[in-house]
N, C-alpha and C positions, 0 to 999 in steps of 0.2 A: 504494500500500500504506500502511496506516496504522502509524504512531509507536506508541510506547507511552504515550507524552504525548500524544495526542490526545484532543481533546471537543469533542462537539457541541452548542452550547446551541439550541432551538428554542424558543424563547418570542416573540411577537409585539410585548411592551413594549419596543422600543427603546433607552430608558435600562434598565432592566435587562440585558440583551445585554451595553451597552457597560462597563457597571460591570463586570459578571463580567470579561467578555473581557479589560479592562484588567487587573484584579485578579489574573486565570489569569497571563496572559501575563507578570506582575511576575513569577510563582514558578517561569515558565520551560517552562509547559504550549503547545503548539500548540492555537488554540481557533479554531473554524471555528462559524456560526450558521447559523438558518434561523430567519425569522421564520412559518412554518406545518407542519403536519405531514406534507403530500405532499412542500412543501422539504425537508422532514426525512429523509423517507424516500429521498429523491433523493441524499440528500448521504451518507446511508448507504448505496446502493447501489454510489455512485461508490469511496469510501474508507471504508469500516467503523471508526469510532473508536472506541477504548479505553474511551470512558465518552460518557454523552447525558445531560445536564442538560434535562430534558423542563418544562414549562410544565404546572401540569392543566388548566387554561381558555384554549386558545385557539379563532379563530375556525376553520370549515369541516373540522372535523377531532375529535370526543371522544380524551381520552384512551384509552377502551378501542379505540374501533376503531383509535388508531395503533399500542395495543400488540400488538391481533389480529394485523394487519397485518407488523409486525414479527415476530412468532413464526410467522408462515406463510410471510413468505420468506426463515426461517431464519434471521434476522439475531442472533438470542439466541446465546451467553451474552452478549453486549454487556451490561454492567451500565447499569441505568436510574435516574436518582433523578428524583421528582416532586417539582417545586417548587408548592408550593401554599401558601394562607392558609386551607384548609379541612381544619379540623381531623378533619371526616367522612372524608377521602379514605382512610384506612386500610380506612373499611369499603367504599366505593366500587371501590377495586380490589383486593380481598383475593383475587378469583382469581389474582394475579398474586403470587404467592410472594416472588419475589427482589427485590422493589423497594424501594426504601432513599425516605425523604421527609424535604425539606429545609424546613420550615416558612416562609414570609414572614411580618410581614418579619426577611429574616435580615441579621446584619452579618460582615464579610467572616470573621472567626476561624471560624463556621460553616461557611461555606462551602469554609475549605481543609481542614478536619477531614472535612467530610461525601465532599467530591472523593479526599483521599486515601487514604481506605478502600479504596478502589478502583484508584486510579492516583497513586503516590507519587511527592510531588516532586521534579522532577531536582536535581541536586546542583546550587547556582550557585558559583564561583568566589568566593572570598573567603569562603566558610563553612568 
């Protein structure tokens, strides 16, 4: 079962992955990856996380067919943010309503503003 801190990044850039996942994990989120989007879908099936930090360009997989995919087996309201450097992607996936985009490249204060819209940071100790 999933946390309420739970998130899934699927992006295939490796230092990207680890930067976030470092950077989550300081703020006290549980962060799980997939470097593709059937991995993706695999890791959503097993454990359904709180939020998915999605990649727009990876290989063997478009954007749109991962999010078809995802709305057809049910896996929404999962909140989705697309990580992209293409400023078109607004108009690219505008059938998709609820998607929130975190622009590359971003530095990390983006990053935890854009995550916690969605899924707020656990309390750490000594704050």
């Amino acid at each position: 079962m999933s946390t309420p801190r739970d998130i899934l990044i699927i992006d295939d850039e490796v230092t990207i992955v680890d930067f976030m996942t470092e950077a989550l994990q300081e703020e006290g989120y549980i962060v799980r990856s997939a470097n593709h989007g059937d991995h993706g879908l695999s890791e959503i099936a097993t454990i359904p996380p709180a939020l998915i930090l999605l990649d727009m360009h990876m290989p063997g997989m478009t954007t749109t067919a991962f999010l078809e995919r995802v709305c057809s087996h049910g896996f929404l309201p999962i909140p989705i943010i697309i990580m992209t450097a293409d400023r078109q992607a607004t108009c690219i996936l505008s059938a998709y309503h609820d998607l929130t985009y975190l622009l590359k490249p971003f530095d990390l204060d983006d990053l935890m503003v854009c995550v916690a819209k969605f899924v707020p940071p656990p309390l750490r100790q000594g704050r």
